[in-house]
Backbone as CSV, one residue per row, in Angstrom:
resi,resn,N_x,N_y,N_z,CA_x,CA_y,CA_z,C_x,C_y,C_z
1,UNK,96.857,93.505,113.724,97.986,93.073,114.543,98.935,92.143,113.789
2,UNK,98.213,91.719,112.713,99.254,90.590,112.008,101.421,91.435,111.432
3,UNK,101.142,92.717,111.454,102.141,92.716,110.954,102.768,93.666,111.957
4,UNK,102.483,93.806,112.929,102.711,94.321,114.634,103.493,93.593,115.786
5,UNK,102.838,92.324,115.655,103.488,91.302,116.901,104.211,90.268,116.179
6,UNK,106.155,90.489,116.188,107.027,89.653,115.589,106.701,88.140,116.229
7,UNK,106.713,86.959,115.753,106.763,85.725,116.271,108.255,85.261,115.496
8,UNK,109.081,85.801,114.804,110.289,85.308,114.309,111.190,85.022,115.942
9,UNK,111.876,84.823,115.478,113.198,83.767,117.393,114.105,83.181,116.385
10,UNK,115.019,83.650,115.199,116.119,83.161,114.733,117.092,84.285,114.900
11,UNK,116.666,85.677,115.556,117.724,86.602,115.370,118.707,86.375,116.076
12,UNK,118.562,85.442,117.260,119.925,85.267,118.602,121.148,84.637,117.953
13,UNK,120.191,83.384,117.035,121.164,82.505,115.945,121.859,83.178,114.843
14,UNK,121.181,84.330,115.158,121.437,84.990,112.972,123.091,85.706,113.622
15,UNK,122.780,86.950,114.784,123.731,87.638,114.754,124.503,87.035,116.065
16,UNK,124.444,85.864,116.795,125.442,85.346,117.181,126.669,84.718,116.322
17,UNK,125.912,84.160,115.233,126.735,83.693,114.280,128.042,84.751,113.609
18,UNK,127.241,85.701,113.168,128.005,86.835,112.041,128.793,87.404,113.479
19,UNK,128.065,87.824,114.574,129.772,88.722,115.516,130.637,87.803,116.253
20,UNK,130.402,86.029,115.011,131.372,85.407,116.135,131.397,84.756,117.446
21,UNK,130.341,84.491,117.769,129.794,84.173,119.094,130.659,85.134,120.348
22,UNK,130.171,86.326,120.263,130.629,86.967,121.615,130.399,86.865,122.434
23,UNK,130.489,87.344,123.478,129.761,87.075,125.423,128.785,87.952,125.160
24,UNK,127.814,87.839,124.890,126.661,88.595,125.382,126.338,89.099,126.833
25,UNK,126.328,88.035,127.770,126.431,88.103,129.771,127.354,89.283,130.038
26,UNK,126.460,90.249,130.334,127.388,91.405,130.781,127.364,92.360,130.131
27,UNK,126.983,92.408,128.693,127.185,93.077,127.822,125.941,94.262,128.036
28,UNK,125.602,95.689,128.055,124.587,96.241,127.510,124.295,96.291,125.707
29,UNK,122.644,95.842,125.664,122.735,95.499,124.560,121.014,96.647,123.917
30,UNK,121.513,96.876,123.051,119.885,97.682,122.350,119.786,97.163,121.334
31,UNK,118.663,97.165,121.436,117.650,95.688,120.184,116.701,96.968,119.701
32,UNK,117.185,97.631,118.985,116.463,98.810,117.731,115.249,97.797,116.833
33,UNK,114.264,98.397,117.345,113.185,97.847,116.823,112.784,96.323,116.965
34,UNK,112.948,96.135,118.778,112.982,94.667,118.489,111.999,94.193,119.038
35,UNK,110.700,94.590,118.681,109.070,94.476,118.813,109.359,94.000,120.008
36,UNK,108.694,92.822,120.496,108.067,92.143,122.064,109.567,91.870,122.303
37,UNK,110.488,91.509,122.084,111.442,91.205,122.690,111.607,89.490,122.171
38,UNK,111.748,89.085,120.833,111.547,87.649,120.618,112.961,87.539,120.340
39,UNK,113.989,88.371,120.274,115.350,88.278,120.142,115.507,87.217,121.582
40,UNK,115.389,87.877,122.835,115.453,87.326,124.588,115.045,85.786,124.255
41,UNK,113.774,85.513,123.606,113.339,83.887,123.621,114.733,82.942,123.024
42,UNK,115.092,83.461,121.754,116.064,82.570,121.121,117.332,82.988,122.146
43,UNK,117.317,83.410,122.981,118.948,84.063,123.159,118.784,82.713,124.865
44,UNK,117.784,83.034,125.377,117.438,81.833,126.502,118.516,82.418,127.114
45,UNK,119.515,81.755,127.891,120.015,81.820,129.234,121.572,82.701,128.562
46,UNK,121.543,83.155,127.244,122.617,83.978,126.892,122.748,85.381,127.167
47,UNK,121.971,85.930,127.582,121.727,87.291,127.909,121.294,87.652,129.237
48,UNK,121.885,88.467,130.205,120.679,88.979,131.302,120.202,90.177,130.758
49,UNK,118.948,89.780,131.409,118.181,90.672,130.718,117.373,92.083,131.302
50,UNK,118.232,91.859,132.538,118.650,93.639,133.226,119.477,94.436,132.017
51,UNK,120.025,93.759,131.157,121.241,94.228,130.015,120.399,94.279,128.461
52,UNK,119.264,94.120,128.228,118.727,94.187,127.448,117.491,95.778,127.250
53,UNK,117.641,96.647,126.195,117.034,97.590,126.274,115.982,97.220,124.693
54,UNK,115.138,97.666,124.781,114.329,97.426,122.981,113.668,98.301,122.859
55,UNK,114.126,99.413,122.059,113.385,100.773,121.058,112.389,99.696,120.111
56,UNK,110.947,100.433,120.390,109.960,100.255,119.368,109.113,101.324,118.860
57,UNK,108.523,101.207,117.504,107.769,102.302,117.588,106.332,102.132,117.732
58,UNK,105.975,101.400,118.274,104.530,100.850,118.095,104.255,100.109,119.983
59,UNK,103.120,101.079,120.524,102.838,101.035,121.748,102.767,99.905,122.190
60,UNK,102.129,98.367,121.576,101.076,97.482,121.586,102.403,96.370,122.055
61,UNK,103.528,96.530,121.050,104.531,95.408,121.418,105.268,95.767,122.563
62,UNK,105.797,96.762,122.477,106.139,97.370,124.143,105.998,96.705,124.949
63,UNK,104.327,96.679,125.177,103.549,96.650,126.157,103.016,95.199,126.785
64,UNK,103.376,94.340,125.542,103.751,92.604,125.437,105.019,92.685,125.880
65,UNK,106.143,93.489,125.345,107.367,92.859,125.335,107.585,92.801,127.052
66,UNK,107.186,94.239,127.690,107.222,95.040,129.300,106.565,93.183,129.698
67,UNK,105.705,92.965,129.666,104.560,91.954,130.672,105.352,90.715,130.241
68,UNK,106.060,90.110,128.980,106.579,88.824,129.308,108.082,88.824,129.471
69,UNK,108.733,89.954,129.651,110.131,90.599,130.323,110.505,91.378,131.485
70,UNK,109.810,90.858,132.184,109.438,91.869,133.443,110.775,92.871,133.819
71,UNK,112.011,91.627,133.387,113.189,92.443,134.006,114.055,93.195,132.926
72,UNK,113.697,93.031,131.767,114.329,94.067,129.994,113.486,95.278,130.375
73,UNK,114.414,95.994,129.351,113.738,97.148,129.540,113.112,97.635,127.904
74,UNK,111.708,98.129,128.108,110.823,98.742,126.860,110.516,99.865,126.783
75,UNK,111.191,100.881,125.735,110.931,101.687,125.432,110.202,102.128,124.017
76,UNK,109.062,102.965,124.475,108.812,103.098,123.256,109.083,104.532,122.521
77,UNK,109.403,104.439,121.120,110.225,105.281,120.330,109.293,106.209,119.229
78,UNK,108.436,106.848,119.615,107.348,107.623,118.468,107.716,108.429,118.101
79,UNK,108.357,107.551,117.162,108.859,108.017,115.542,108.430,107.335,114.272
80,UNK,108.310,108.956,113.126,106.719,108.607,112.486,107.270,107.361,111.062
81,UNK,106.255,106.267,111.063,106.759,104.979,109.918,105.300,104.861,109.027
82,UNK,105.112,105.146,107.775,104.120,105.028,107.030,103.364,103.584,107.570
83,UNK,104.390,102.847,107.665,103.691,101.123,108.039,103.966,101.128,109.251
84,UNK,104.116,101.310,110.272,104.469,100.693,111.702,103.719,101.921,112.731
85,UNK,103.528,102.726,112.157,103.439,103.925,113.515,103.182,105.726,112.545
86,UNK,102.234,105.692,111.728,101.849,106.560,110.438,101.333,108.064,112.105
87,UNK,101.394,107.971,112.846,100.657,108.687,114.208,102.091,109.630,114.679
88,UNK,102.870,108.907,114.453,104.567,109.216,114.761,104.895,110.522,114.879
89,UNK,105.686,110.868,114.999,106.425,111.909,114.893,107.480,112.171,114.045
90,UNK,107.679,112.863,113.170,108.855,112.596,112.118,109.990,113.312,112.004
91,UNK,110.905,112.831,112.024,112.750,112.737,112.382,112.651,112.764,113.792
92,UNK,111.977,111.895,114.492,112.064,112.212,115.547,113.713,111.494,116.256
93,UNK,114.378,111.843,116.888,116.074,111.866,117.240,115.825,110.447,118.072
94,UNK,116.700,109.007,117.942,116.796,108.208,118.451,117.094,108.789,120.801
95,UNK,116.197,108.237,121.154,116.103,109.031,122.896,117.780,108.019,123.471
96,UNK,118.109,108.986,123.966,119.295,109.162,124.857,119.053,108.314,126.163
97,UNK,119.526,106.983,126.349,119.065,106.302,127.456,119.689,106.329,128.654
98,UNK,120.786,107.361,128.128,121.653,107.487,130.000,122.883,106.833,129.915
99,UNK,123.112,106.183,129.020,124.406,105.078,128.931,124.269,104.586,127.595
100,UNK,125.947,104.049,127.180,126.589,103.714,125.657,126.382,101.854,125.793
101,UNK,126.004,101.312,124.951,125.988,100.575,124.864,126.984,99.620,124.067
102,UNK,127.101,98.318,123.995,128.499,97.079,123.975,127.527,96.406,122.564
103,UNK,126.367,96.417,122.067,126.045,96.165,121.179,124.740,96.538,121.093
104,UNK,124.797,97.004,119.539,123.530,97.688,118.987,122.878,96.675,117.862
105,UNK,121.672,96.157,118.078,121.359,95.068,116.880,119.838,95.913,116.052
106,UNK,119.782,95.808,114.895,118.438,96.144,114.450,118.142,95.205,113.018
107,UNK,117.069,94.122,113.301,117.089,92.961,112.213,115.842,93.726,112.179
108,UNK,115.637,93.855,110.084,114.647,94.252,109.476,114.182,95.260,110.119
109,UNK,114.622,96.076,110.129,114.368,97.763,110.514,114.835,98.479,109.134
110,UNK,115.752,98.551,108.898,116.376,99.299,107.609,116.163,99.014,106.379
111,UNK,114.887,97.742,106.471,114.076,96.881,105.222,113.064,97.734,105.128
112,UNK,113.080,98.678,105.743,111.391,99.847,105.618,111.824,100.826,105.776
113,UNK,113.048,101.417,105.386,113.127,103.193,105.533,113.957,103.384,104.363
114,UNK,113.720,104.465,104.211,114.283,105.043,102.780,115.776,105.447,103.123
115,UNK,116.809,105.184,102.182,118.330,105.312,102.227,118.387,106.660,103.368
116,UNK,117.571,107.652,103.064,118.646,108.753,103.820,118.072,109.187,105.095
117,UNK,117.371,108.055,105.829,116.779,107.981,106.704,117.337,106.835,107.355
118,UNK,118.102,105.577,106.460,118.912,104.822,107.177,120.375,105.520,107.735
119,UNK,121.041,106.462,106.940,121.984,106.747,106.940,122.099,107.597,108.148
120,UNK,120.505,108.563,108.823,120.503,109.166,109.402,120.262,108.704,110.912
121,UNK,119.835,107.242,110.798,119.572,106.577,112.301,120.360,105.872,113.020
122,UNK,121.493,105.347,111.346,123.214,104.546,111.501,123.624,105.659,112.376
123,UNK,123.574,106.648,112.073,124.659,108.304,112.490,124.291,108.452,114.300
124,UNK,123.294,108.077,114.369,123.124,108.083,115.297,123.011,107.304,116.178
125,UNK,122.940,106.049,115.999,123.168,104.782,116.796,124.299,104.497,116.958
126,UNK,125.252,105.023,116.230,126.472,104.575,116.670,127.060,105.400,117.608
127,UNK,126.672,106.987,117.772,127.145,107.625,118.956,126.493,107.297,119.878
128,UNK,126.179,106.225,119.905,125.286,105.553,121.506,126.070,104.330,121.549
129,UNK,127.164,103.973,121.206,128.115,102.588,120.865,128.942,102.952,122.611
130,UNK,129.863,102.169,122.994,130.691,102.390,123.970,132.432,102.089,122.559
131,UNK,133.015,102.526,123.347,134.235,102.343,122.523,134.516,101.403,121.632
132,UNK,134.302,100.505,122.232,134.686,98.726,121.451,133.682,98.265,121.312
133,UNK,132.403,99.066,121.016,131.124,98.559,120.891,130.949,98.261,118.727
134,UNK,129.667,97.911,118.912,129.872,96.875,117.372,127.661,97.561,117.076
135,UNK,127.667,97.461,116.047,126.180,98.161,115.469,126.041,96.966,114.215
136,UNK,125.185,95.696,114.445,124.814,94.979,113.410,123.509,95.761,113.287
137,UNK,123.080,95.496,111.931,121.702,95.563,111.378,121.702,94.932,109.742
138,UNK,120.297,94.673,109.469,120.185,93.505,108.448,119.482,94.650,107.398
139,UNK,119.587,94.139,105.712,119.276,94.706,104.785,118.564,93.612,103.881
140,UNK,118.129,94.004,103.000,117.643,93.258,101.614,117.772,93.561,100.420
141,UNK,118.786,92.124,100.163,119.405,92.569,98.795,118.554,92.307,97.174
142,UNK,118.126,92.905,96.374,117.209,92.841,95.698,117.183,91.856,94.560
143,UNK,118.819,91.648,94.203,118.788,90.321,93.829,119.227,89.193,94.063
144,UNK,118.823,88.793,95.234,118.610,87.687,96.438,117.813,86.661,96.440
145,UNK,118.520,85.659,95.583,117.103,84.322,95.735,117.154,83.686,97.531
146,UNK,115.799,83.923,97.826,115.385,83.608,99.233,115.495,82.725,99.339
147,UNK,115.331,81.206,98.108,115.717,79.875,98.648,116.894,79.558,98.642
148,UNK,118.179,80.650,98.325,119.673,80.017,98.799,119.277,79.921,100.108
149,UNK,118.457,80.513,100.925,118.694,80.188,102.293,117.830,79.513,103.106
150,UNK,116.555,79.116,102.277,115.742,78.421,102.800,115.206,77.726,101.896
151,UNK,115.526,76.340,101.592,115.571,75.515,99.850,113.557,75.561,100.319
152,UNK,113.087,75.085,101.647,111.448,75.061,101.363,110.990,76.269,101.134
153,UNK,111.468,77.372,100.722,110.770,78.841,100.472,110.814,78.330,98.354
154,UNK,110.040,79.087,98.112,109.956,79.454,96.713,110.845,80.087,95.741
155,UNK,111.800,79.595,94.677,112.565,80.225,94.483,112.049,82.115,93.719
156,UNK,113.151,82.843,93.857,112.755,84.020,93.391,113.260,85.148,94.585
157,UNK,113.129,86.653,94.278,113.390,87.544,95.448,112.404,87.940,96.309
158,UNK,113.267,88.810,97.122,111.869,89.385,98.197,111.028,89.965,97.434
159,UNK,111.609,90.719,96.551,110.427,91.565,95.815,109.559,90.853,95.345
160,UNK,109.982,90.030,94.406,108.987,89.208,93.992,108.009,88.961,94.330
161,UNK,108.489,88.519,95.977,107.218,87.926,96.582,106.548,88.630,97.349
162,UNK,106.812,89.819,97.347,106.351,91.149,97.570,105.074,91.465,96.783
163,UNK,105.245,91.134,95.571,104.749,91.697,94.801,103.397,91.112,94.359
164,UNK,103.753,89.687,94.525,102.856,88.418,94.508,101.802,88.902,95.495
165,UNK,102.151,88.561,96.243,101.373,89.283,97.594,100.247,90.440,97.969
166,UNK,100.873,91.389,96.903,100.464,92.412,96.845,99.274,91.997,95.593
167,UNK,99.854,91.344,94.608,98.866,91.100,93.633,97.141,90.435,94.316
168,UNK,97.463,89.461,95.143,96.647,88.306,95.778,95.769,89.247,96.567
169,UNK,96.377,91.175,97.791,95.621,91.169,97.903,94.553,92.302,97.230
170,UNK,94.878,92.990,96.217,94.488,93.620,94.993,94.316,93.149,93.997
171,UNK,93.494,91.788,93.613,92.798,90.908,92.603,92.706,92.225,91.275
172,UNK,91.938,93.241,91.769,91.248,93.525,90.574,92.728,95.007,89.752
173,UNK,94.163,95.062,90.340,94.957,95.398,89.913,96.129,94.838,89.670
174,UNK,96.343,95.371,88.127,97.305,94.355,87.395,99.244,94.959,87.694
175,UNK,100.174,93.991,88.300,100.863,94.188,88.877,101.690,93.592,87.903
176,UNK,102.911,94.217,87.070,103.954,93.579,85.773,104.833,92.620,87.046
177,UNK,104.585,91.597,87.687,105.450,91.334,88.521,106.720,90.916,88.236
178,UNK,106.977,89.944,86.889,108.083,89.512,86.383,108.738,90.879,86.138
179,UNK,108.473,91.775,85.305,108.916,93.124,85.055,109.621,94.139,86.232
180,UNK,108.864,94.374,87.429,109.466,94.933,88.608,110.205,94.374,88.716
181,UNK,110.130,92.823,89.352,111.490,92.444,89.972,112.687,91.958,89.190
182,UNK,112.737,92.119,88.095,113.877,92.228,87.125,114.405,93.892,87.123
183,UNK,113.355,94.729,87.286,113.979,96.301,87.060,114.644,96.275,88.683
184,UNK,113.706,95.773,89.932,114.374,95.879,90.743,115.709,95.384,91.000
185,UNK,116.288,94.186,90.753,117.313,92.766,90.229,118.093,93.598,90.069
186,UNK,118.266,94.523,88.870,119.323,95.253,88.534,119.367,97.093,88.991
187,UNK,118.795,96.901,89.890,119.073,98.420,90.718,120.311,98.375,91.987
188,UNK,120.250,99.412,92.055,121.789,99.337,93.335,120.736,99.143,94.711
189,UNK,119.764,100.106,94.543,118.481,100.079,95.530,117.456,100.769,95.260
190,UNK,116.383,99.959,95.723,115.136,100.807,95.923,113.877,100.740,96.546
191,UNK,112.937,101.287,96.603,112.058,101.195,97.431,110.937,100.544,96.916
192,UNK,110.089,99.704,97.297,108.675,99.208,96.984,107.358,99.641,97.819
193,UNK,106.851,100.635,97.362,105.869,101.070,98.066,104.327,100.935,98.246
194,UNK,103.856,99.711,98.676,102.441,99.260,98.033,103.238,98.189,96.752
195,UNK,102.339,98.526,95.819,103.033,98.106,94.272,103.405,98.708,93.254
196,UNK,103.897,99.841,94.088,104.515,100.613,93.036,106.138,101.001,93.665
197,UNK,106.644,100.641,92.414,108.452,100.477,92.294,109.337,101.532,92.361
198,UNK,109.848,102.092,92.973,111.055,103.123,92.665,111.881,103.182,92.934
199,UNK,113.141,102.988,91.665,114.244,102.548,91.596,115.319,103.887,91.421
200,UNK,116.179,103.721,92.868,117.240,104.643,93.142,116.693,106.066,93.427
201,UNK,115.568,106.241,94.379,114.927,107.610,93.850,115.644,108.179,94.959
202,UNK,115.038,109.755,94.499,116.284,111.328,95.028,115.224,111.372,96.704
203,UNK,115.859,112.328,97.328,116.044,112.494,98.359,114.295,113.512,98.692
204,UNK,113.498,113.497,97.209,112.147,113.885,97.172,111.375,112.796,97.759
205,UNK,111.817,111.572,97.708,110.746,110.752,98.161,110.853,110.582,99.650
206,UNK,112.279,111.428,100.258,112.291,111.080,101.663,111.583,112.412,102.058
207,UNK,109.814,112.797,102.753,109.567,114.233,102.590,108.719,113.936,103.371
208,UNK,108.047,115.262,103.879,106.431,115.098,104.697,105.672,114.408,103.660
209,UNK,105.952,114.798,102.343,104.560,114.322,101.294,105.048,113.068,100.464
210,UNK,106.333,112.207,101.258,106.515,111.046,100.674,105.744,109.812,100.616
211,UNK,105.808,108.920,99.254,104.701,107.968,99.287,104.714,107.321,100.042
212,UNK,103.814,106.103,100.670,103.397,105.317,101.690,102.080,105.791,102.500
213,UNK,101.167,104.888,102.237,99.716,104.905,103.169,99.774,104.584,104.360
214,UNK,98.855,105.143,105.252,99.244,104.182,106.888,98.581,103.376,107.019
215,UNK,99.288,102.028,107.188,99.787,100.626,107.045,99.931,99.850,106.335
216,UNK,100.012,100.639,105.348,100.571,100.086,103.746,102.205,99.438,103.891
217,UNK,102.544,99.070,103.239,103.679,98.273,103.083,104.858,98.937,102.166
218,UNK,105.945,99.588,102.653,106.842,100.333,102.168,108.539,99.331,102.668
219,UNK,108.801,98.941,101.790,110.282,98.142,101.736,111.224,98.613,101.336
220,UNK,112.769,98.900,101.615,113.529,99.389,100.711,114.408,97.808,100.707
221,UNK,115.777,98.014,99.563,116.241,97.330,99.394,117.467,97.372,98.743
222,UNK,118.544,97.007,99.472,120.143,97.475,98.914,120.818,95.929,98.420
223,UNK,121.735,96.337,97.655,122.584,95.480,96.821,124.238,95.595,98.326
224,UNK,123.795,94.071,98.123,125.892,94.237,99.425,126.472,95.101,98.854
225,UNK,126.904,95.286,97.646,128.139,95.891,96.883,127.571,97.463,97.654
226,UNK,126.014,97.790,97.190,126.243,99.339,96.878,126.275,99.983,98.488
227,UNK,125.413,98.706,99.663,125.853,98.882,101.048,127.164,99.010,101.351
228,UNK,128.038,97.985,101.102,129.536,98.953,101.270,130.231,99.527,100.940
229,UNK,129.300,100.190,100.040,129.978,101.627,99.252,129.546,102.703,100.280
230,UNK,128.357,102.834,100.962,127.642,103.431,101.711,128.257,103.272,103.202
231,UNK,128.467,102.593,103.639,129.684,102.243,104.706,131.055,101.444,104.402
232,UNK,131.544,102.222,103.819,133.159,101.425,103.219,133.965,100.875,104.427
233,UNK,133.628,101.691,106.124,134.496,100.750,107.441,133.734,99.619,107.777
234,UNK,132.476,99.219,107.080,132.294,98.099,107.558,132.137,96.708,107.019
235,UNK,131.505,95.802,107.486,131.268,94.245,107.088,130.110,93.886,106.968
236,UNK,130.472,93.305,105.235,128.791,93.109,104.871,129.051,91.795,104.249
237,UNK,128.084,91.369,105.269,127.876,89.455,104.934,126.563,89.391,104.097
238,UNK,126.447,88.022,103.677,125.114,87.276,103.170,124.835,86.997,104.220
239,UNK,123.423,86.360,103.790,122.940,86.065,104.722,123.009,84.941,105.691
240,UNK,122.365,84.242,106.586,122.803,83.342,107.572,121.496,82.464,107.614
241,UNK,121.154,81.153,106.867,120.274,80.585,106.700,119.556,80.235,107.876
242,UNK,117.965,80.424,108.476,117.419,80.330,107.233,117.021,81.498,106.884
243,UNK,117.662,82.738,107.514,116.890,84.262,106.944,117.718,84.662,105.871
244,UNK,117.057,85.339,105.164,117.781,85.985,103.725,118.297,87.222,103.724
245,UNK,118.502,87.799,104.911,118.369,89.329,105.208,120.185,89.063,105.125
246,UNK,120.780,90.620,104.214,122.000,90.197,104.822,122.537,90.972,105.687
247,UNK,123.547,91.317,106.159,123.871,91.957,106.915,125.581,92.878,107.595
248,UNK,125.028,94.052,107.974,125.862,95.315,107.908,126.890,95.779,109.380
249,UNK,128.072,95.317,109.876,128.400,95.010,110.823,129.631,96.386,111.015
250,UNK,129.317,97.444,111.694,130.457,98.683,112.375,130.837,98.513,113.723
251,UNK,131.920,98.724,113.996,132.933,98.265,115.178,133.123,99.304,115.042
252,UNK,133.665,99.861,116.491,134.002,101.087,117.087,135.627,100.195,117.639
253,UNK,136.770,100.199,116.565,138.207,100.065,117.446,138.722,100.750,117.947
C-alpha cells in the first residue's frame, strides 16, 4: 500500500497558484488520477465537492477516497499501469462521464507513462474540457535540481534519487548512478524503468511486451523546452515550491 495511498495535500496550493487563483466554487472539476481525493483536503472550503469527480486506476483508493468524500464523486478507471494497476486493461479510452468539464488537473500522472501514451490521454482529456475550460498536469524535468524547490531535500535530480533508491533496495546490484543521471541530464526525455535507463526510446517500448514489472517502478521524464515543443499552444512553468514537478497548462479560448 505504501505507493497506493497518496498522503501529499500541496496540489490545491501547487495549481491554484500556476491558473492564477481561479474560482474553483462552481466550477466542474476532474482530478485524473487523484488517488483518495487529498487534492479536496488542501482545497478545504474552496471547492464543492458535488463538483469534484477523481479517475483512478487502482480500486483500494477509490474506495477511501468514496468513504471520506461522501459527497465527490469516485470513479474507478481500469486502465492497464505496469506500477499502479499491472491487472488493467490496456488503451483502455478515458470513460465519458456525461458532462465537459471547467477544469481538468492530473499531478504526477504523466511522471509514469511513456510519451505516446501521454500524448494519447492529453488527446483525450481535453475533448472532455467545456469551452473555456483549462487541462493542467505536472511533468519531470530530468535536469531538475529538487532542492531549487525544497532547500531541506538533497541536492541532485529525481533520477538520481531514483536511482539511489533503487540501489538501497537491490544491495547486491551495481547501479552507475552518477552515470545515468548525467546521460539522463542531457536527454530531451526518458524513461526509468526499475534501474534501467532509456533515453528517448521509439514507440517499441510503448507495446503489450513493453518493459516494466507489476509494481515495479516505471518514471518518465521531459525537459520544459522539449514539453513545449510537444504542445507548442501551451504553458509550461517550473515548478511551484515545495514540489519540483513542473508543469503543462492548455486552455480551450
Amino acid at each position: 500500500m505504501w505507493n497506493l495511498v497518496s498522503t501529499r495535500v500541496t496540489q490545491f496550493g501547487y495549481f491554484d497558484k500556476l491558473l492564477q487563483r481561479p474560482v474553483w466554487k462552481g466550477r466542474k472539476i476532474l482530478d485524473f488520477g487523484g488517488n483518495v481525493g487529498t487534492f479536496l483536503m488542501s482545497a478545504a472550503n474552496s471547492v464543492n465537492h458535488q463538483d469534484y469527480w477523481c479517475l483512478d486506476l487502482n480500486r483500494v483508493v477509490i474506495e477511501i477516497g468514496r468513504r471520506q468524500f461522501p459527497q465527490a464523486h469516485f470513479v474507478h478507471y481500469n486502465r492497464y499501469s505496469s506500477q499502479y494497476n499491472p491487472e488493467g486493461v490496456r488503451n483502455l479510452p478515458v470513460p465519458d462521464l456525461g458532462f465537459k468539464f471547467d477544469i481538468i488537473l492530473a499531478f504526477s500522472v504523466f511522471t509514469h507513462t511513456h510519451q505516446e501514451e501521454m500524448l494519447e490521454l492529453v488527446g483525450q482529456l481535453r475533448r472532455l474540457l467545456t469551452p473555456k475550460g483549462v487541462l493542467a498536469f505536472t511533468f519531470t524535468d530530468p535536469s531538475y535540481d529538487r532542492s531549487l524547490s525544497d532547500p531541506g531535500l538533497p541536492s541532485g535530480t529525481d533520477v538520481r534519487k531514483m536511482l539511489q533508491w533503487q540501489q538501497a533496495e537491490n544491495p547486491s546490484t551495481e547501479i552507475e548512478i552518477e552515470a545515468m543521471a548525467e546521460r539522463a541530464r542531457r536527454s530531451q526525455w526518458c524513461l526509468l524503468v526499475d534501474h534501467t535507463l532509456h533515453v528517448e526510446p521509439g514507440k517499441e517500448l510503448f507495446s503489450d511486451e513493453g518493459p516494466g514489472t507489476p509494481g515495479g517502478s516505471y518514471c518518465s521524464y521531459f525537459t520544459a523546452d522539449y514539453m513545449a515543443g510537444l504542445f507548442p499552444e501551451a504553458e509550461v512553468f517550473p515548478p511551484v515550491s515545495p514540489e519540483w514537478q513542473h508543469c503543462c497548462i492548455l486552455r480551450n479560448d
